[in-house]
N, CA, C and O atoms as a printed pandas DataFrame, in Angstrom:
     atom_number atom_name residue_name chain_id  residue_number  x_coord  y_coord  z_coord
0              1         N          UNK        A               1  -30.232   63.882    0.841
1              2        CA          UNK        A               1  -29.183   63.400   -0.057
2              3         C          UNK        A               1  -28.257   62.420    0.671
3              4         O          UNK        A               1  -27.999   61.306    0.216
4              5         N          UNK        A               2  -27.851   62.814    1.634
5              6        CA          UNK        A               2  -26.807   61.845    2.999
6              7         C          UNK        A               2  -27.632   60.637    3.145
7              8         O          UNK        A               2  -27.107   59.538    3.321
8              9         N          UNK        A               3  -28.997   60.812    3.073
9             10        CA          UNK        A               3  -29.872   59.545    3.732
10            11         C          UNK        A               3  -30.047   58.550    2.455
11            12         O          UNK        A               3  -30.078   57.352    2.736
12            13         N          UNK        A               4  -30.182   58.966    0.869
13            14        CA          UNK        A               4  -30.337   58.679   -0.014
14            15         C          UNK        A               4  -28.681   57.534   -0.487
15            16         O          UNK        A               4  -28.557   56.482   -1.114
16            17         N          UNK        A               5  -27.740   58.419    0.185
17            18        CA          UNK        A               5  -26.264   57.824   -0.398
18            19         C          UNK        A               5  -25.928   56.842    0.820
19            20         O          UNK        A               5  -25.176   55.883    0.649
20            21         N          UNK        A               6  -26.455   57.093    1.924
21            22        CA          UNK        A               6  -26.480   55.845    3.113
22            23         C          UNK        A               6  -27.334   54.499    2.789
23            24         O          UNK        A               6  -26.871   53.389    3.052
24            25         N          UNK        A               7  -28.618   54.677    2.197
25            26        CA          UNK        A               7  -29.230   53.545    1.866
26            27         C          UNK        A               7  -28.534   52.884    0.417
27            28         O          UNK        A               7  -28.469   51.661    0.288
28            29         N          UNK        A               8  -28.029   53.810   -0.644
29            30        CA          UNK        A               8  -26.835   53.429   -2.000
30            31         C          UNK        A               8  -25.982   52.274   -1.040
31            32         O          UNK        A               8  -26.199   51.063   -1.074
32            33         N          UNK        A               9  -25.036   52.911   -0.240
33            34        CA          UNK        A               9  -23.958   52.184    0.695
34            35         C          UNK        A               9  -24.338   50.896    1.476
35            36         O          UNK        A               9  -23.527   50.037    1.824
36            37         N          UNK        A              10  -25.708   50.872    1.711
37            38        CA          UNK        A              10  -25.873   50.048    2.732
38            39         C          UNK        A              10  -26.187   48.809    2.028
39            40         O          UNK        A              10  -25.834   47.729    2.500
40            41         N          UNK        A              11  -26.908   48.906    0.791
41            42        CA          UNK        A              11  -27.190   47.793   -1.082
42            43         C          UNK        A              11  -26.344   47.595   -1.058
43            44         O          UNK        A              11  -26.150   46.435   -0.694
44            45         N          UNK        A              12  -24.983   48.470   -1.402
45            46        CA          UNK        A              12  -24.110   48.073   -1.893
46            47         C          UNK        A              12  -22.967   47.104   -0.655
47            48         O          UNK        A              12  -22.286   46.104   -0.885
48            49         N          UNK        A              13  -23.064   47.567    0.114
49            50        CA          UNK        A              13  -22.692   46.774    1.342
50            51         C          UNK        A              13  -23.018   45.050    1.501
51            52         O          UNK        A              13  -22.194   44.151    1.670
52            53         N          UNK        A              14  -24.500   44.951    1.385
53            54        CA          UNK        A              14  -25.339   44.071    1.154
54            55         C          UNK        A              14  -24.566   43.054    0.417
55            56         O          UNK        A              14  -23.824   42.215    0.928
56            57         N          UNK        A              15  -24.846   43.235   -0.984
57            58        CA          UNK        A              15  -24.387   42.803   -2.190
58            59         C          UNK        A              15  -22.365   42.087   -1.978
59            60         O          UNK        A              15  -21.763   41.094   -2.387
60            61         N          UNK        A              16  -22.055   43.132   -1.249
61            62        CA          UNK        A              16  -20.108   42.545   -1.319
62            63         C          UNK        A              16  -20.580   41.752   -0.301
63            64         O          UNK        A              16  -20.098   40.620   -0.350
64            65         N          UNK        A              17  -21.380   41.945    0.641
65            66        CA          UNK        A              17  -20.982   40.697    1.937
66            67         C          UNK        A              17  -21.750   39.456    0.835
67            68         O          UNK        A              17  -20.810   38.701    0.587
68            69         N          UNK        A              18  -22.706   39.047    0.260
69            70        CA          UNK        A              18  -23.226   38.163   -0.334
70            71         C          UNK        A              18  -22.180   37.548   -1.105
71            72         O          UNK        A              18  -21.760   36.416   -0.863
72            73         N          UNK        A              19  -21.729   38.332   -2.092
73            74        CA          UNK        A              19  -20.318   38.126   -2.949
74            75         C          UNK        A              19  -19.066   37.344   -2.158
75            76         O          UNK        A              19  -18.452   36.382   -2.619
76            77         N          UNK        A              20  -18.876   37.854   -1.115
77            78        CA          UNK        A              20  -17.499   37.213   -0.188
78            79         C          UNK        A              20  -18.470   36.120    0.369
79            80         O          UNK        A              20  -17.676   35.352    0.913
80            81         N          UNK        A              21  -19.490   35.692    0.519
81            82        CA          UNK        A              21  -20.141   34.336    1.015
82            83         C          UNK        A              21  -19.984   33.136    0.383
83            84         O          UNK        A              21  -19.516   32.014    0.577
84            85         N          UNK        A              22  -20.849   34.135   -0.888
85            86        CA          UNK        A              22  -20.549   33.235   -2.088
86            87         C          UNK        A              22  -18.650   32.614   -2.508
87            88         O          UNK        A              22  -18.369   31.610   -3.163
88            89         N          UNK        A              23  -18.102   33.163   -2.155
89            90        CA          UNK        A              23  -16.931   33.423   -2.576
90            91         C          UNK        A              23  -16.034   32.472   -1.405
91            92         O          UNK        A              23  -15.013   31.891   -1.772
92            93         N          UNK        A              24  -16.419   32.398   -0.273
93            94        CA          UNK        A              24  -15.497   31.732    0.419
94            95         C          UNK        A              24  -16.603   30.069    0.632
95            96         O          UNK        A              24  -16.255   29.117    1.330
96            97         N          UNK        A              25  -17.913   30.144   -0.175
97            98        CA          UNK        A              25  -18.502   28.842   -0.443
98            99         C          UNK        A              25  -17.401   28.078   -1.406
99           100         O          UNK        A              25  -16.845   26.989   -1.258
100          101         N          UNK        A              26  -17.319   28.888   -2.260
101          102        CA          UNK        A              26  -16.669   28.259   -3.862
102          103         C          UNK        A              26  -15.261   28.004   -3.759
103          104         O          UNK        A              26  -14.643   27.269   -4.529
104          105         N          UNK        A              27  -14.678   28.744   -2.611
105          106        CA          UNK        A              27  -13.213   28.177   -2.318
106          107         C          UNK        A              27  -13.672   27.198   -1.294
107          108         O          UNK        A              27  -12.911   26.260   -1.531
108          109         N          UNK        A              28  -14.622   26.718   -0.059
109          110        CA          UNK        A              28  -14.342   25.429    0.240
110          111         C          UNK        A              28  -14.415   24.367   -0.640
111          112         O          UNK        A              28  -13.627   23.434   -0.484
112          113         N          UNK        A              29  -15.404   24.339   -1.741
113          114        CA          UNK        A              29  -15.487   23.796   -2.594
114          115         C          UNK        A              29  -14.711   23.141   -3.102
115          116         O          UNK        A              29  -14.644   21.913   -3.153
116          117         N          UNK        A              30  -13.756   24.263   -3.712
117          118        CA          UNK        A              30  -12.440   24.036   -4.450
118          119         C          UNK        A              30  -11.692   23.031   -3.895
119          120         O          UNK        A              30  -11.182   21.999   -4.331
120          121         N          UNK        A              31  -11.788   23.980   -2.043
121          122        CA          UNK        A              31  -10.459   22.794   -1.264
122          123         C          UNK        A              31  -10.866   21.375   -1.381
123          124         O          UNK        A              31  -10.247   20.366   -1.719
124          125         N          UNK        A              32  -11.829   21.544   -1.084
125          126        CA          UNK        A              32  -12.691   19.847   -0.863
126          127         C          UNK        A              32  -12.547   19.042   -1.971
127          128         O          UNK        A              32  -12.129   17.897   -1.795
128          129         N          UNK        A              33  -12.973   19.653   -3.736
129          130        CA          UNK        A              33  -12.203   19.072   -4.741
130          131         C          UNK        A              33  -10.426   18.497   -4.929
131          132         O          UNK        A              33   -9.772   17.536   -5.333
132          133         N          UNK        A              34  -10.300   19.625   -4.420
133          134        CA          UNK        A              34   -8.389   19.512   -4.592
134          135         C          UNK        A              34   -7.950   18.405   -3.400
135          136         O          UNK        A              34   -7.242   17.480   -3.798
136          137         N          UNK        A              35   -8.253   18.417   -2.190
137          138        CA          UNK        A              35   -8.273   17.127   -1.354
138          139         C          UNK        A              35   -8.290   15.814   -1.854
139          140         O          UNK        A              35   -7.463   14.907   -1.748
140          141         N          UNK        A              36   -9.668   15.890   -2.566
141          142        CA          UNK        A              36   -9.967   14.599   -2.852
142          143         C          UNK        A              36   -9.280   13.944   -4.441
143          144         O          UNK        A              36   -9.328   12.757   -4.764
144          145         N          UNK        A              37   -8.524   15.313   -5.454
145          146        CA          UNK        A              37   -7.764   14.588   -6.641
146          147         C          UNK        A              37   -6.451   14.557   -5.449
147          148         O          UNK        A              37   -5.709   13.632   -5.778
148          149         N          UNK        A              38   -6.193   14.896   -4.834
149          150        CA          UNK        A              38   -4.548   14.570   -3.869
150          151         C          UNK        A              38   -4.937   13.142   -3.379
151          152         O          UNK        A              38   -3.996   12.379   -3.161
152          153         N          UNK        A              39   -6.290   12.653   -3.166
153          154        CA          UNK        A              39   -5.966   11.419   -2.640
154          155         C          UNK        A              39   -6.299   10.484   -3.885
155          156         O          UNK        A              39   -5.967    9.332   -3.605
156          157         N          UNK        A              40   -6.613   10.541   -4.625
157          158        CA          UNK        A              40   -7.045    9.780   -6.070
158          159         C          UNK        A              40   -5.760    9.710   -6.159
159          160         O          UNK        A              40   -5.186    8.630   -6.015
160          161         N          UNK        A              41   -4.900   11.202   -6.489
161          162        CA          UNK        A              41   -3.137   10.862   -6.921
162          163         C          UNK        A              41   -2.505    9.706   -6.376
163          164         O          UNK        A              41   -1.837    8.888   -7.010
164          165         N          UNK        A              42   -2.843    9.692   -4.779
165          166        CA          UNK        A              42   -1.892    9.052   -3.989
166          167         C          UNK        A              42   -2.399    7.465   -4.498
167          168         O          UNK        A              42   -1.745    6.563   -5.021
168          169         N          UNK        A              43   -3.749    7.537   -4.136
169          170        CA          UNK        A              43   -4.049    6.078   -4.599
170          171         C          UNK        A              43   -3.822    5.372   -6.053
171          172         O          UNK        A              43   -3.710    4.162   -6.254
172          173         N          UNK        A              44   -3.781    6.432   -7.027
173          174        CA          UNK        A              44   -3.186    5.925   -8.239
174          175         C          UNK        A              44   -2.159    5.414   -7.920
175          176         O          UNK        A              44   -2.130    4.184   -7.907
176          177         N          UNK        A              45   -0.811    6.261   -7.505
177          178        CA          UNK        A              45    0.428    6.045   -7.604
178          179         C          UNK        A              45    0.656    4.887   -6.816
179          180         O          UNK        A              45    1.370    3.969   -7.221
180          181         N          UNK        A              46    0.109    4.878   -5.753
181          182        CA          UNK        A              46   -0.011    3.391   -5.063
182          183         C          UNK        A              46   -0.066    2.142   -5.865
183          184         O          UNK        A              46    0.684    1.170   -5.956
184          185         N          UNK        A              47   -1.373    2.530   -6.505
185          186        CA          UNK        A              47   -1.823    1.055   -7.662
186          187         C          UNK        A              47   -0.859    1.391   -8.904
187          188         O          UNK        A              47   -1.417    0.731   -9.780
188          189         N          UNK        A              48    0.104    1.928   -9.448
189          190        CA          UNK        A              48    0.816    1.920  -10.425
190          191         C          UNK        A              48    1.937    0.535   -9.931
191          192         O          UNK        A              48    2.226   -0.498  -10.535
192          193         N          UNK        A              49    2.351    1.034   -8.653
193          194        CA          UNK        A              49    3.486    0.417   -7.901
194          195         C          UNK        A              49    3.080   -1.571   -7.157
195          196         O          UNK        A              49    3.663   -2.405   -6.464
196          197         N          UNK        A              50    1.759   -1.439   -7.888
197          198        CA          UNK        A              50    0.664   -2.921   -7.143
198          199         C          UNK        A              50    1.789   -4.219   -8.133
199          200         O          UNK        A              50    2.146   -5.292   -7.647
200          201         N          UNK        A              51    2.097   -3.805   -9.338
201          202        CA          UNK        A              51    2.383   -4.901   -9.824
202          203         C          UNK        A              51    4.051   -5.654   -9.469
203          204         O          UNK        A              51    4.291   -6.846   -9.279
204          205         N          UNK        A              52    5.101   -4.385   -9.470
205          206        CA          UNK        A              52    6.315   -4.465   -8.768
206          207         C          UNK        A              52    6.163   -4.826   -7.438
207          208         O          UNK        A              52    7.179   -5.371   -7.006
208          209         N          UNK        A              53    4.872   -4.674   -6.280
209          210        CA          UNK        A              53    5.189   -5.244   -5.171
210          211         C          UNK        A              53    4.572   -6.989   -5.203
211          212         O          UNK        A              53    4.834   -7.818   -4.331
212          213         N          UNK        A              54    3.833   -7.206   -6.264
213          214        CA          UNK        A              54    3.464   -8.154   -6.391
214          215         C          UNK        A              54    4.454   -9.029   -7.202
215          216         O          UNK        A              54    4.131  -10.217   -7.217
216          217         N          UNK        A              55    5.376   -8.773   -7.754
217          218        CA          UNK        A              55    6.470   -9.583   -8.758
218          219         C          UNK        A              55    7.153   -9.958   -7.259
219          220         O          UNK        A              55    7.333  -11.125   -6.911
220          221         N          UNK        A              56    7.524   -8.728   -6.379
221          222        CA          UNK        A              56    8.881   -8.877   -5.315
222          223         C          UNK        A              56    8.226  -10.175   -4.144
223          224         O          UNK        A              56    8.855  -11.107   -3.644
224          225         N          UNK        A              57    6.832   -9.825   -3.974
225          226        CA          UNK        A              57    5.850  -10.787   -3.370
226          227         C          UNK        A              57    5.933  -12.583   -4.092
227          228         O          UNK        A              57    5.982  -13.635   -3.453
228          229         N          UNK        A              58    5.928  -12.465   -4.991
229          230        CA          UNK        A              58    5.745  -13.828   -5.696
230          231         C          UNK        A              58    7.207  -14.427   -5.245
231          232         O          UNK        A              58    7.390  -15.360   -4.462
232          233         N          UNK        A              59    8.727  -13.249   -6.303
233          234        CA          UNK        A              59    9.835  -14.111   -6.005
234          235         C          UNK        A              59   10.495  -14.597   -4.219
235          236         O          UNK        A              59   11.437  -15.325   -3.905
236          237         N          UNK        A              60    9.608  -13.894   -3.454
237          238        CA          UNK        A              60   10.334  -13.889   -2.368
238          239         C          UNK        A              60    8.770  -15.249   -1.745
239          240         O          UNK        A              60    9.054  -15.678   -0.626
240          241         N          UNK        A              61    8.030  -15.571   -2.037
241          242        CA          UNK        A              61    7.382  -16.591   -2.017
242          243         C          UNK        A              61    8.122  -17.860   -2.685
243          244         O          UNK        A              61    8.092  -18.947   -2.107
244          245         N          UNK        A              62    8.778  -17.695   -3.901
245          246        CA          UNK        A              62    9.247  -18.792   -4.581
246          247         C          UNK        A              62   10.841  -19.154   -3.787
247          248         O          UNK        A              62   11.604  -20.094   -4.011
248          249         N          UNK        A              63   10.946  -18.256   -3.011
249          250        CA          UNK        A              63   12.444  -18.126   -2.066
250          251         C          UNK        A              63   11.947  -18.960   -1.306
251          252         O          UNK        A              63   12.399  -20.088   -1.106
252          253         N          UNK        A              64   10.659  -18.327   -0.658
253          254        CA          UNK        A              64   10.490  -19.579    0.439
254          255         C          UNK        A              64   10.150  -20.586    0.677
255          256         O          UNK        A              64   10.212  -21.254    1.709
256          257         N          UNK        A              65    9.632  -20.826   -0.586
257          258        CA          UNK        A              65    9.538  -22.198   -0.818
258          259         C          UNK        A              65   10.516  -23.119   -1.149
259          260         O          UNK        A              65   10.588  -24.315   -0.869
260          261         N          UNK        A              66   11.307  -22.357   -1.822
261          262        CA          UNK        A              66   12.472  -23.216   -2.167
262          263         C          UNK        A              66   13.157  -23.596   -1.008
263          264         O          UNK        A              66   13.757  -24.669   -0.951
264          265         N          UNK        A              67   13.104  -22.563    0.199
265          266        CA          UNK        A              67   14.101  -22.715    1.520
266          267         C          UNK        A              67   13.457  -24.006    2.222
267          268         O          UNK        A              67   14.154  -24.946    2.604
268          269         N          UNK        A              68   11.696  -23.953    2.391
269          270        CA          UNK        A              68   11.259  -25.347    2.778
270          271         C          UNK        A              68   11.564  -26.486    2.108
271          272         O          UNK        A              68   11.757  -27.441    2.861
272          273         N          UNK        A              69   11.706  -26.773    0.620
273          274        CA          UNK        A              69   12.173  -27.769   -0.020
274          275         C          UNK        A              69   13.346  -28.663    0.761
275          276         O          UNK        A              69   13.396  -29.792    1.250
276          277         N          UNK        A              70   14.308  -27.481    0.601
277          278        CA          UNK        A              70   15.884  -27.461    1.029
278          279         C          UNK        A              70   15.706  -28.218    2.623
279          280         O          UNK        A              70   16.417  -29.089    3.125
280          281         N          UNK        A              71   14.806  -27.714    3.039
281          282        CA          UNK        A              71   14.721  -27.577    4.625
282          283         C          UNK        A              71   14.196  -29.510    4.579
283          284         O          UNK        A              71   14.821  -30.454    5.063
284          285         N          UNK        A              72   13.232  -29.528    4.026
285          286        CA          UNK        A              72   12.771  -30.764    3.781
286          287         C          UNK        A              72   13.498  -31.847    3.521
287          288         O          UNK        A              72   13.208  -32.935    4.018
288          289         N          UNK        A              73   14.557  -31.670    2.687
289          290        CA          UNK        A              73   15.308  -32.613    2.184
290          291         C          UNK        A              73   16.295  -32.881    3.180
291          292         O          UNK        A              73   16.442  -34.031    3.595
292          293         N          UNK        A              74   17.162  -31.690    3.714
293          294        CA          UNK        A              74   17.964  -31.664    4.608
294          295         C          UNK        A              74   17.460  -32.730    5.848
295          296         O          UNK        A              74   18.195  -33.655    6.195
296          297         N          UNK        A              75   16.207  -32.512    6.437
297          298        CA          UNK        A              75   15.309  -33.319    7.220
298          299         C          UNK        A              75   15.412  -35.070    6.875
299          300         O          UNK        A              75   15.907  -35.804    7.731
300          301         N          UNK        A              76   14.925  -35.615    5.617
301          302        CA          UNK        A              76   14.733  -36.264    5.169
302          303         C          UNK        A              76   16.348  -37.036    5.450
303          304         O          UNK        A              76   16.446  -37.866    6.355
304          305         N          UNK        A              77   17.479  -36.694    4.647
305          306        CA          UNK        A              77   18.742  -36.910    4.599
306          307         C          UNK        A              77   19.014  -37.178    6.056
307          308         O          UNK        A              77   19.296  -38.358    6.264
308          309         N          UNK        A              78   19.008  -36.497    6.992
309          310        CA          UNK        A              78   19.485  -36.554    8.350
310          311         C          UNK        A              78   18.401  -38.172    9.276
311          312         O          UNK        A              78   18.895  -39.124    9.881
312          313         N          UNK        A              79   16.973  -37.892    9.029
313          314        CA          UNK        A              79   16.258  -39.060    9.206
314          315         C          UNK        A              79   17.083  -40.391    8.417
315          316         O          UNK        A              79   17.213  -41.431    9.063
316          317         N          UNK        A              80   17.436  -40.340    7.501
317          318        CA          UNK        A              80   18.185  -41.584    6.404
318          319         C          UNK        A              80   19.767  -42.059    7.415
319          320         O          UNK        A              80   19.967  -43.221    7.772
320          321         N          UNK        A              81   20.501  -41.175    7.656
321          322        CA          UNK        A              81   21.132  -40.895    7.951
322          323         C          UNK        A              81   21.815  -42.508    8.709
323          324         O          UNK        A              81   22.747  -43.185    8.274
324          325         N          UNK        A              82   20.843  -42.792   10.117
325          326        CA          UNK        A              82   20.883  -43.766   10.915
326          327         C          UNK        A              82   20.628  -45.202   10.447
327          328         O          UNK        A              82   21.074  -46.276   10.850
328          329         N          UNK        A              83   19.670  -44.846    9.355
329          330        CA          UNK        A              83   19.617  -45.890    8.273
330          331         C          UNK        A              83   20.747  -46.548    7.477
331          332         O          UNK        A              83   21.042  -47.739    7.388
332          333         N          UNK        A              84   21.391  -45.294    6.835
333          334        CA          UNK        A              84   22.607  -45.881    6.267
334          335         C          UNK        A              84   23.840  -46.540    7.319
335          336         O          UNK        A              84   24.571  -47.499    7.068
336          337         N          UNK        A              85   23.809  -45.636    8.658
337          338        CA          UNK        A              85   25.045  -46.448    9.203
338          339         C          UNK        A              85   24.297  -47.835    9.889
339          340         O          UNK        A              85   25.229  -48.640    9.908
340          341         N          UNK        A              86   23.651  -48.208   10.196
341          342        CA          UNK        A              86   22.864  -49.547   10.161
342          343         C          UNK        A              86   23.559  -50.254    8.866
343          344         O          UNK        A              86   24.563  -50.956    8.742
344          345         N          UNK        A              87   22.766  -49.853    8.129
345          346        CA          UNK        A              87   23.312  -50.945    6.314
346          347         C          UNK        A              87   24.719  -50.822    6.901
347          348         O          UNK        A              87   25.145  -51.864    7.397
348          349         N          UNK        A              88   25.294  -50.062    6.931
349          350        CA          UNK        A              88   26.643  -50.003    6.620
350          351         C          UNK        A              88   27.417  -51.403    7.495
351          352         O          UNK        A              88   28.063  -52.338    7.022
352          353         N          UNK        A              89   27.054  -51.103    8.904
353          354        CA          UNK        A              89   27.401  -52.134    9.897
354          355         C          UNK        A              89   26.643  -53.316    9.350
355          356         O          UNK        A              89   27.562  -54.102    9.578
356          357         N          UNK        A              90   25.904  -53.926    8.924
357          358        CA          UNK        A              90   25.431  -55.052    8.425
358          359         C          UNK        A              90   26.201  -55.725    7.430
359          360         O          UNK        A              90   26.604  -56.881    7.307
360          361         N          UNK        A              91   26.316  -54.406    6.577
361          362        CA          UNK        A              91   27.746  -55.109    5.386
362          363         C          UNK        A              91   28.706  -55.031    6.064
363          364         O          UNK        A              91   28.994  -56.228    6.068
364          365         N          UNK        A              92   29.779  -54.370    6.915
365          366        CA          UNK        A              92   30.727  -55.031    7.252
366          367         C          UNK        A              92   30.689  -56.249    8.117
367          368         O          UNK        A              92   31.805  -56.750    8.257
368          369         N          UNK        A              93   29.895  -56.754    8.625
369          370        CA          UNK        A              93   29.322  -58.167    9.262
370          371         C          UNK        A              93   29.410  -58.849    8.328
371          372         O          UNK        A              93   30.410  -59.560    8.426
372          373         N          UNK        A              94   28.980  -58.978    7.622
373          374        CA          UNK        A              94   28.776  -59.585    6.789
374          375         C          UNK        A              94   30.123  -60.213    5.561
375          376         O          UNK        A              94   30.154  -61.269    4.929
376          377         N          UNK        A              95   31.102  -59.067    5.596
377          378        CA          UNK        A              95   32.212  -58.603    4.817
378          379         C          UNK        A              95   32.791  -59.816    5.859
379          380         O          UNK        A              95   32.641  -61.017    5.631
380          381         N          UNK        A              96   33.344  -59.369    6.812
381          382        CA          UNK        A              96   33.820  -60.002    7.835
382          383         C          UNK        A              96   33.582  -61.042    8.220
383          384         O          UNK        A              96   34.148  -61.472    9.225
């Protein structure tokens, strides 16, 4: 009877270790799923935020361009510059 309820125990033994195998398969599983929607999240939320860094990208492009314009002209004006006091001394020669 002892030998009969030892081999019961030892099935049944069997069977829970299979169960907890199975069981800590289906939770890596899980983790490995849940990992990978945490990085889908992140990368969504990333690409939600693509178009606001791309507006701040454009106006701060149209900044800098405008600053080379500025920069350009400023250039331009200062090159002129020696030009005009030339004319200038020519007309008062001339005045004179």
């Amino acid at each position: 009877m002892a030998r009969k309820d030892l081999l019961k125990s030892e099935d049944v033994n069997m069977k829970l270790q299979w169960d907890v195998c199975e069981t800590e398969d289906k939770n890596r599983q899980l983790q490995e799923r849940l990992e990978l929607v945490e990085t889908l999240q992140q990368t969504l939320l990333r690409a939600e935020t693509l178009p606001e860094v791309e507006a701040e990208l454009a106006q701060k492009v149209a900044a800098l361009s405008k600053a080379g314009e500025t920069r350009n002209i400023e250039e331009r004006l200062r090159q002129m510059e020696p030009q005009l006091e030339e004319k200038n001394k020519e007309l008062q020669r001339v005045v004179c």
